[in-house]
C-alpha positions as CSV (number, residue, x, y, z in Angstrom):
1,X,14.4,45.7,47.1
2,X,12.7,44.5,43.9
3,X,14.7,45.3,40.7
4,X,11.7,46.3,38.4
5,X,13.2,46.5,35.2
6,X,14.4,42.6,35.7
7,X,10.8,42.2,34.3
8,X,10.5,40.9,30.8
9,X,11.9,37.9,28.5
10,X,14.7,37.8,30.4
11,X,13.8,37.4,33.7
12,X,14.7,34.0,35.5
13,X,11.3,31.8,35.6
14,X,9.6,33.3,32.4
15,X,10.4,31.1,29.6
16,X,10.9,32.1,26.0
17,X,8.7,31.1,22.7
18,X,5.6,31.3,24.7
19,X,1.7,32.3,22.5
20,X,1.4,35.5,22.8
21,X,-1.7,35.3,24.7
22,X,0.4,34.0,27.2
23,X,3.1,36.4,26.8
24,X,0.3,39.6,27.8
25,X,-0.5,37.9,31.2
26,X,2.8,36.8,31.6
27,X,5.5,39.0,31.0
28,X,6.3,42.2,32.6
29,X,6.3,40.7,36.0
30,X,8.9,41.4,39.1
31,X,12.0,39.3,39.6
32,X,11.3,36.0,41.3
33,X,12.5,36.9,44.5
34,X,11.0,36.1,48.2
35,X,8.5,38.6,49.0
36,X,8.4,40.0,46.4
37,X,5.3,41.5,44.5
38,X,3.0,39.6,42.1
39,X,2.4,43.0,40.1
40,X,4.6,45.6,39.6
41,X,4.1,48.8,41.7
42,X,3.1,52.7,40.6
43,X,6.3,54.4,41.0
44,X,4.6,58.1,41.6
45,X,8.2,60.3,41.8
46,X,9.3,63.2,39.5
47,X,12.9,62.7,39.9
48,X,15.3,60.1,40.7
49,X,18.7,59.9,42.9
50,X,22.0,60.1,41.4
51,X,25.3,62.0,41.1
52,X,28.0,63.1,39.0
53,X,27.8,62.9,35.1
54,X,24.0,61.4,34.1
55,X,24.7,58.1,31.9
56,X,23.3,56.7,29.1
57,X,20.5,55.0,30.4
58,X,19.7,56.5,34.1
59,X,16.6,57.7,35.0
60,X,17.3,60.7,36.1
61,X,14.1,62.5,36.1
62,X,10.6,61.8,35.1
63,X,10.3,63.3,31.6
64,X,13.4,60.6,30.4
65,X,12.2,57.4,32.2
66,X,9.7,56.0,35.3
67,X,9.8,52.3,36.7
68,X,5.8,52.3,35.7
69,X,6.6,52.3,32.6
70,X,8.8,49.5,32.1
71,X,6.9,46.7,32.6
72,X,4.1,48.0,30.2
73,X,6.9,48.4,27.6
74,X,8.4,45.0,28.0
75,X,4.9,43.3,27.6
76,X,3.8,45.0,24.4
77,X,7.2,44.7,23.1
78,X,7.4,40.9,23.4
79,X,4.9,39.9,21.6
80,X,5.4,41.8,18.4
81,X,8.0,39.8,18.5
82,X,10.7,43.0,19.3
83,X,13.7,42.1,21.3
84,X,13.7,46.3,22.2
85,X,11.1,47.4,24.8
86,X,8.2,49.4,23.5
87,X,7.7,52.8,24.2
88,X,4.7,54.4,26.3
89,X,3.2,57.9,24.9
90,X,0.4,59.9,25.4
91,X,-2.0,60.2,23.7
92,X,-2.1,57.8,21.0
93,X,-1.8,60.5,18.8
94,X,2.0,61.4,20.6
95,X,2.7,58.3,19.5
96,X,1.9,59.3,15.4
97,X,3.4,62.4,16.3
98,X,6.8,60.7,17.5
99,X,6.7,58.4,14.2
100,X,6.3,61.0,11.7
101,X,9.0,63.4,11.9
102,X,11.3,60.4,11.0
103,X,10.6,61.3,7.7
104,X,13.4,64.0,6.3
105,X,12.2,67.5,6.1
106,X,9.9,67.7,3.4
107,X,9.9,64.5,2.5
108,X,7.3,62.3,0.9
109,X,4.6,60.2,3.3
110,X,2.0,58.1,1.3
111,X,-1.1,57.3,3.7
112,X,-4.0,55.3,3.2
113,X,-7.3,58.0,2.4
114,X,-9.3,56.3,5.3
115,X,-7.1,56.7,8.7
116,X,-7.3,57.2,12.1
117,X,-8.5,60.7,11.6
118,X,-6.1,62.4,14.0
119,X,-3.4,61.0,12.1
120,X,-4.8,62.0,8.7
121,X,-5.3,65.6,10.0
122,X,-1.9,66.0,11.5
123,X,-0.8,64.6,8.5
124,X,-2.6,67.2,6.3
125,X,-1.6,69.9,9.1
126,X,2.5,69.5,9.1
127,X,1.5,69.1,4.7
128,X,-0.1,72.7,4.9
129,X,3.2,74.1,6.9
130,X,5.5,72.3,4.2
131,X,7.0,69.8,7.2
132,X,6.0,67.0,4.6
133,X,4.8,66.4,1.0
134,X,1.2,63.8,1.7
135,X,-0.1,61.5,-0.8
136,X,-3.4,59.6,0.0
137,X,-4.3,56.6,-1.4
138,X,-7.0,53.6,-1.7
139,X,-4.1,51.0,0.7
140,X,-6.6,48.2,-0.4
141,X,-5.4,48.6,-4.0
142,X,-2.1,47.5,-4.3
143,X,-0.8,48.7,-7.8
144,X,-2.7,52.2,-6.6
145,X,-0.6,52.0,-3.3
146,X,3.2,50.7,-5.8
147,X,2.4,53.7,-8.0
148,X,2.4,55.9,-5.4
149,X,5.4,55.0,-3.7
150,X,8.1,56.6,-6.3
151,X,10.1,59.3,-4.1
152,X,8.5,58.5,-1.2
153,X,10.1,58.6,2.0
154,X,7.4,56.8,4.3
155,X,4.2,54.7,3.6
156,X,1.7,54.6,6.5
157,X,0.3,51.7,7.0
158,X,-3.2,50.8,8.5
159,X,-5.1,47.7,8.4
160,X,-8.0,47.4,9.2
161,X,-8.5,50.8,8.0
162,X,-10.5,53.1,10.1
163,X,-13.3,53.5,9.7
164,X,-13.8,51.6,6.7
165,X,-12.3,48.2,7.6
166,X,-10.2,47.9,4.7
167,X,-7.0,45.2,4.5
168,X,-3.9,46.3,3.1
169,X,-1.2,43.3,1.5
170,X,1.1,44.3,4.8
171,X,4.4,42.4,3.6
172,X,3.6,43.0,-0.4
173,X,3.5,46.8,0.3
174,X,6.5,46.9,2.7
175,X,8.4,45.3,0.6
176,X,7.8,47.2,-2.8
177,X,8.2,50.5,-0.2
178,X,11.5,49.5,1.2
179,X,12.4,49.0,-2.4
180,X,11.3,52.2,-2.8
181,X,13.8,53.3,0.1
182,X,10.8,53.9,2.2
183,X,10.4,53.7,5.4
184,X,7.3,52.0,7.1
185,X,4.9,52.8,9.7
186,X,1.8,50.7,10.4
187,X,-0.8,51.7,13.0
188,X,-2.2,48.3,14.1
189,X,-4.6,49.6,17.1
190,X,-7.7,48.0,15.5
191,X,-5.9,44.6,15.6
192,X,-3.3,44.2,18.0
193,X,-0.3,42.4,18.4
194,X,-2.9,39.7,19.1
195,X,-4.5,39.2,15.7
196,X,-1.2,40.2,13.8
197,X,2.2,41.2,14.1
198,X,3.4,44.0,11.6
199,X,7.0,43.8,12.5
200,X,7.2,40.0,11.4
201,X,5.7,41.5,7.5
202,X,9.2,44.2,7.5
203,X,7.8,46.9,9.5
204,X,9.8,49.3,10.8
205,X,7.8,51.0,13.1
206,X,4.1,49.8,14.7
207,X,1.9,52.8,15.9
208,X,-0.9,51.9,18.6
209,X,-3.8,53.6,20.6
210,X,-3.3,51.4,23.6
211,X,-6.5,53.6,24.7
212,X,-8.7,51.4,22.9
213,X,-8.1,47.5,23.0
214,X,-4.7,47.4,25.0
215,X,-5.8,49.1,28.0
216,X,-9.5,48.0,27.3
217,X,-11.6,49.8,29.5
218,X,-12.5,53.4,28.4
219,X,-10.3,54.8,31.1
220,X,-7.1,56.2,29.9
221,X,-5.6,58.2,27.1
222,X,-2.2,56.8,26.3
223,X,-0.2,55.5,23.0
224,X,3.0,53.5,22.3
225,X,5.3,52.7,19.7
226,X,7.3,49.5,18.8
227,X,10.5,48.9,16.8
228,X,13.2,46.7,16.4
229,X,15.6,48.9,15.2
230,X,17.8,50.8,18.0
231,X,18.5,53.7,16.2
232,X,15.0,54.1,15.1
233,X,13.7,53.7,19.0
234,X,16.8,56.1,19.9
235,X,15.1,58.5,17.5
236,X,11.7,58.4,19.1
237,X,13.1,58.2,22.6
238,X,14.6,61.6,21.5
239,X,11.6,62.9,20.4
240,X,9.6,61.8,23.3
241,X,11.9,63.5,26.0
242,X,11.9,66.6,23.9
243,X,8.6,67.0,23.2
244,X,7.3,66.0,26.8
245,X,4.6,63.8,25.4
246,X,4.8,61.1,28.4
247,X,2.4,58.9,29.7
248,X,1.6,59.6,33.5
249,X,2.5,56.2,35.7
250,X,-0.6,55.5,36.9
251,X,-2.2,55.5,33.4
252,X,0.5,53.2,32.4
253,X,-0.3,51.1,35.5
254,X,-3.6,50.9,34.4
255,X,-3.2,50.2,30.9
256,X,-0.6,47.1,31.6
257,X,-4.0,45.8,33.7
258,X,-6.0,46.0,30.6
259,X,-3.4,43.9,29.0
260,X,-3.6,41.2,30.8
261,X,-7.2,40.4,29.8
262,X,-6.4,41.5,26.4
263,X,-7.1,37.8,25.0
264,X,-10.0,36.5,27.0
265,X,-11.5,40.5,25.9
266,X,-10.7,40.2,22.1
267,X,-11.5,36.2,22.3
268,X,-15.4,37.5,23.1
269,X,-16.2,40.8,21.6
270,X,-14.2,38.9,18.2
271,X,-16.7,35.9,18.5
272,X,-19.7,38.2,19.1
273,X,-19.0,40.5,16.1
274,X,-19.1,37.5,13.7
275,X,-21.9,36.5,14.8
276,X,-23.9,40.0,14.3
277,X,-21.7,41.1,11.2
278,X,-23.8,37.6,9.7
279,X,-27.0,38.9,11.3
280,X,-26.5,42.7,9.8
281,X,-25.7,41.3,6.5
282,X,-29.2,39.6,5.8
283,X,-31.0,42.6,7.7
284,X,-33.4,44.6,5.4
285,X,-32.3,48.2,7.0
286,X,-28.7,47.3,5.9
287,X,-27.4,48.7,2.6
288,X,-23.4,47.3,3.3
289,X,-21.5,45.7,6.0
290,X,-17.4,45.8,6.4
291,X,-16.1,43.2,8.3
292,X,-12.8,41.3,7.5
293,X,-14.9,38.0,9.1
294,X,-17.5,37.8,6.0
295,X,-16.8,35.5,3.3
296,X,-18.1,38.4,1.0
297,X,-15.8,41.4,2.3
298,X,-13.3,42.5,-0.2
299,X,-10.8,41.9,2.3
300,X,-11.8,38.8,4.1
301,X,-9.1,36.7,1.5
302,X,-6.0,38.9,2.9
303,X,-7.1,39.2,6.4
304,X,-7.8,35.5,6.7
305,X,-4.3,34.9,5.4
306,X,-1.9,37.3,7.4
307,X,-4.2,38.2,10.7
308,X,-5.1,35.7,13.6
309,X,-8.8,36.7,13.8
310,X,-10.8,39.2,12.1
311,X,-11.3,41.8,15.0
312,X,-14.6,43.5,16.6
313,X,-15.1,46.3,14.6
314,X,-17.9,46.3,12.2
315,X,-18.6,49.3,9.9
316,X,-22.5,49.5,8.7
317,X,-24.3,51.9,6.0
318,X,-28.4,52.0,7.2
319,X,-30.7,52.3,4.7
320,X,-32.0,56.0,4.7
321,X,-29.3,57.8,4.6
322,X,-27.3,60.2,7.6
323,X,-31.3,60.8,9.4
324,X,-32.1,56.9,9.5
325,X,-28.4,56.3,10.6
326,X,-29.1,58.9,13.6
327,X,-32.0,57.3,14.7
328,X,-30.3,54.1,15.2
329,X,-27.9,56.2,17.2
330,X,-31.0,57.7,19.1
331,X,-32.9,54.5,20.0
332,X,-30.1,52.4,21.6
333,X,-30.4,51.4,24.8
334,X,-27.5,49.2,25.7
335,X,-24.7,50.2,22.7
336,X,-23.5,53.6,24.2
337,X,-23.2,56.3,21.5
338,X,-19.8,57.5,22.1
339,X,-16.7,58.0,19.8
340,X,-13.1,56.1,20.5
341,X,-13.4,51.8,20.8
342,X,-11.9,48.8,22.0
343,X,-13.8,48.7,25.5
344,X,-15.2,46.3,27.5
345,X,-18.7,48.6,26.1
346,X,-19.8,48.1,23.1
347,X,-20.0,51.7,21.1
348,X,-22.3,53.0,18.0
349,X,-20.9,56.2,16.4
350,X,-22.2,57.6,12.8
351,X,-18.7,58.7,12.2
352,X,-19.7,61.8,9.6
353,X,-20.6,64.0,12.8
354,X,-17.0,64.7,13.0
355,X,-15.9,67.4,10.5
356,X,-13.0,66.2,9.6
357,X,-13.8,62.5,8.7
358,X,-12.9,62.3,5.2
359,X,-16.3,62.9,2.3
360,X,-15.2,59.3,1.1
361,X,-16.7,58.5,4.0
362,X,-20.6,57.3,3.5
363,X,-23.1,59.9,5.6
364,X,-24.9,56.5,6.7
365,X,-21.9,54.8,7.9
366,X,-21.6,53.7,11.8
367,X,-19.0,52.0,13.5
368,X,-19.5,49.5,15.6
369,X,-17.3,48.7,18.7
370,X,-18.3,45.4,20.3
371,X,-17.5,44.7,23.6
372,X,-18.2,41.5,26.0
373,X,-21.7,42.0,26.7
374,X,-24.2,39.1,25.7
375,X,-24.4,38.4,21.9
376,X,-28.2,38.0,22.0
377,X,-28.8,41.0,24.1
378,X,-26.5,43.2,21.8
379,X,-28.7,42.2,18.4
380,X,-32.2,42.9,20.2
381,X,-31.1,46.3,21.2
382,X,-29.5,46.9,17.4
383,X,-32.2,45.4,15.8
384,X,-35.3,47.2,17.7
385,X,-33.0,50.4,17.3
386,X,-32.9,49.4,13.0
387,X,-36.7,49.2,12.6
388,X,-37.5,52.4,14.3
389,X,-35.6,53.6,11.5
390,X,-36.9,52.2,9.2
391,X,-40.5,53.5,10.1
């Protein structure tokens, strides 16, 4: 019988030190014995055997552990560069909800204003019940971000910020908030342990949505979190038991597919956004474009310098204001106006529809999720869809 969990760095035949866009096809995979499978197997069982006094470790039953999940963890671990395996939630909001409470009752969390807005509102919802003391702040302005840190407990950490694309010094503000006794939590879904590695700046803890580039395809609803520290991971392993937000085996099979065409995915819809972040910039109906590629983004200097690749989000403002920004929604034919991102699809949202996006937030903003379709069939649709708004 296979041994699943001999997956991972240490299996025989998978050396070490490999690119990590290597290490997401790689890794992950069953032992290297006769017969045995290429890819590992959906383990689909509830509970597992065993008697007398449950050990450290055993399965036991499917809320602690399942087999599917182990080779998803060991391949998002490994490239972070985490010699602990990962751990699988869902949603990717579980995942924010496992990180958070490592903060001390009460205790002090500084957050960047523009966040993954389920994080920002549980955030603001655990503030309102006294769970945690929030402070916002601009995470592009580092003195702002240093001020802010005195008493705190945590600093969340997002970069590139959603949905404003704004970089944050990673390893300049870990630092000052570990000197701050601090603990830090960065959400790196927009990037991914492909275009940079949070863990190698001092992170403690890296948050993801493997919903939207991990898994890739629009089709499943899971989260994970990385850490090197043990007792950190203990924590959240505790939490993720307790609470019962676990990822189904399936979904985890599914996702660790996405993964393995995580580079070739990013590689495309990262080479296609630069090319119509340039386009967008010279276009009349265009009042601002954010996008950590452009020689003339605020952030460009710090993303060039600690992320491998710029990403394939682009945030736009439309000239006319929330109506003009709508009908761009309206008249696309191939973008698909959806929320979420990181799909093979390329989606158009004006983010302001949802309530609780923050008022810093421009009405005319959309966000632009660019996926593998052709480049040049991507700007006709955007740009017929931009001069029927702009009449």
């Amino acid at each position: 019988m296979t041994d699943l969990r001999s997956a991972g760095p240490a299996a025989e035949g998978h050396p070490e030190n490999l690119a990590p866009d290597t290490v997401v096809v790689s890794a992950g995979r069953p032992g290297r014995t006769h017969d045995a499978p290429v890819n590992p197997p959906v383990v689909l069982s509830s509970t597992f055997l065993g008697r007398g006094e449950v050990q450290h470790g055993d399965r036991a039953y499917g809320r602690y552990s399942n087999p599917s999940w182990d080779p998803f963890e060991e391949t998002l671990a490994e490239p972070e560069g985490s010699p602990l395996p990962a751990l699988v939630f869902a949603p990717g909001l579980a995942a924010a909800s496992a990180a958070m409470p490592l903060l001390p009752a009460g205790g002090v969390l500084v957050m960047p204003q523009h966040s993954y807005q389920g994080s920002l509102a549980l955030a603001e919802q655990l503030a309102a019940r006294g769970a945690l003391q929030l402070r916002t702040v601009d995470i592009a302005d580092t003195e702002a971000v240093k001020a802010r840190l005195e008493g705190a407990d945590m600093l969340w950490l997002e970069s590139p910020t959603n949905p404003m694309l704004e970089i944050a010094e990673l390893q300049v503000l870990t630092a000052a908030a570990h000197a701050a006794g601090a603990l830090v939590v960065a959400d790196n879904t927009f990037s991914t342990p492909l275009g940079q590695r949070p863990l190698e700046s001092g992170v403690d803890v890296v948050v993801y949505s493997v919903t939207k580039y991990l898994a890739g395809h629009s089709d499943v609803i899971l989260g994970a979190v990385v850490t090197a520290d043990e007792a950190l991971r203990t924590r959240l392993i505790e939490h993720r038991s307790l609470h019962g937000a676990i990822a189904g085996p399936f979904e985890t099979w599914l996702a660790l597919r996405g993964v393995r065409t995580l580079a070739l995915r990013i590689e495309r819809s990262q080479a296609t956004a630069a090319v119509l972040a340039e386009r967008l910039l010279a276009h009349p109906g265009i009042e601002a474009v954010r996008y950590p590629g452009l020689p003339q983004d605020p952030g460009h200097g710090r993303a060039k310098a600690q992320m491998d690749g710029f990403g394939s989000t682009i945030a736009i403002q439309v000239r006319g204001g929330a109506e003009a920004a709508e009908t761009v929604v309206e008249a696309v034919r191939l973008w698909v106006p959806a929320t979420s991102l990181g799909g093979v699809e390329s989606l158009i949202e004006r983010r302001r529809r949802h309530a609780n996006e923050p008022a810093s937030v421009p009405e005319n903003l959309l966000r632009l999720s660019v996926g593998i379709e052709n480049a040049e069939d991507l700007w006709a649709d955007l740009a017929q869809a931009l001069e029927k708004a702009q009449g």
